[in-house]
C-alpha positions, 0 to 999 in steps of 0.5 A: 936164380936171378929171380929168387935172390931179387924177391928175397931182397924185395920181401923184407924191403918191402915190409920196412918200407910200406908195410905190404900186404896180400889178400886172397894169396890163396886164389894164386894157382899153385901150378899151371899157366895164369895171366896176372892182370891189374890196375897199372899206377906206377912203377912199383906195380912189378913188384907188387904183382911179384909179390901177390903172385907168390910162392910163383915165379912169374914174367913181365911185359916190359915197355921196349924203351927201358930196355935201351938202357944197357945195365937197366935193360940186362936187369929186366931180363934177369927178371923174366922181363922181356920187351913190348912195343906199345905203339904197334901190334907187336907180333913178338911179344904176344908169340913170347907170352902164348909160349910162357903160357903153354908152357905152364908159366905165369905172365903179368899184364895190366889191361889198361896198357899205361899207368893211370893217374888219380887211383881210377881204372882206364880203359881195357886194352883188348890183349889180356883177353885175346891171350887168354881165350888163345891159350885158355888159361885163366886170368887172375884178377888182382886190384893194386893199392897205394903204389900211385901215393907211393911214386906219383907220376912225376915223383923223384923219391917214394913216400912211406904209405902203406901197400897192398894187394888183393888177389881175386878168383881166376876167371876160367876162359870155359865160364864164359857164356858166350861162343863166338871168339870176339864175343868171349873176349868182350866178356871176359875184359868186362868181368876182369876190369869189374873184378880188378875195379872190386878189388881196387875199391875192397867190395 
């Protein structure tokens, strides 16, 4: 419920503030379970990726450290968020993100792990692919644009820039060539940080 009353709020905020836009909404599975994966540059990126993933109710990875801040930390809850330990394998999250997915629930996780300044793509974190051939569901490749002018790093209040976000084709853990576990995950990170890096770019 928390969820639905959040995003109709944030649909006309959104729209006023920064002119949003969604390409490809279409390549959004209307049901079943999907990894939303995208470029990471700021803190805004949440909310986009909600938005992209629309009219489907997803869940987040958060970073563990924002969750000490009580009234913060009850609000990410609210909002299918649950916590991730950046600095270790955490064995919780990942066992909380195999259960939404074989659930039929969407997960978003953005592969380079942090945010990356100067509109660039990092280096893809080996999760996103690993969760992906565990449970085979697809990975919706999604290029995020404008929110790293909107709040910089560093930044105390956004700039009013126009945003957008383009929805890529999900990418089917049995397309892959390869057969062997770690070889397929080598392949599927390879082609979603081409897809996200396309999208990002509007090839």
């Amino acid at each position: 419920m928390y969820y639905r009353i959040a995003y109709l709020i944030l649909v006309p905020l959104f729209k006023v503030l920064f002119r949003y836009k969604i390409e490809g909404g279409e390549n959004i599975p209307k049901e079943g379970p999907f990894i939303l994966a995208s470029n990471h540059a700021s803190y805004l990126d949440p909310a986009m990726s909600a938005l992209a993933a629309a009219p489907r109710e997803v869940n987040f990875m958060a970073k563990a450290s924002l969750f000490r801040f009580p009234v913060f930390g009850t609000f990410l809850r609210m909002m299918n968020s649950f916590p991730v330990n950046r600095d270790i394998i955490d064995r919780a999250a990942i066992v909380t993100t195999i259960r939404l997915l074989t659930e039929g629930k969407p997960v978003v996780m953005y592969p380079e792990g942090t945010r990356i300044k100067g509109g660039r793509l990092g280096a893809a974190l080996p999760g996103v692919a690993m969760l992906a051939v565990k449970t085979g569901a697809p990975i919706v490749p999604v290029g995020i644009i404008g929110t790293g002018d909107v709040l910089p790093e560093g930044a105390k209040f956004p700039r009013l820039r126009k945003l957008k976000a383009r929805v890529g084709e999900p990418i089917r853990v049995e397309s892959l060539v390869a057969t062997e576990r770690k070889a397929k995950e080598a392949e599927l990170t390879g082609k979603m940080m081409a897809d996200i890096g396309k999208l990002v770019a509007g090839d």
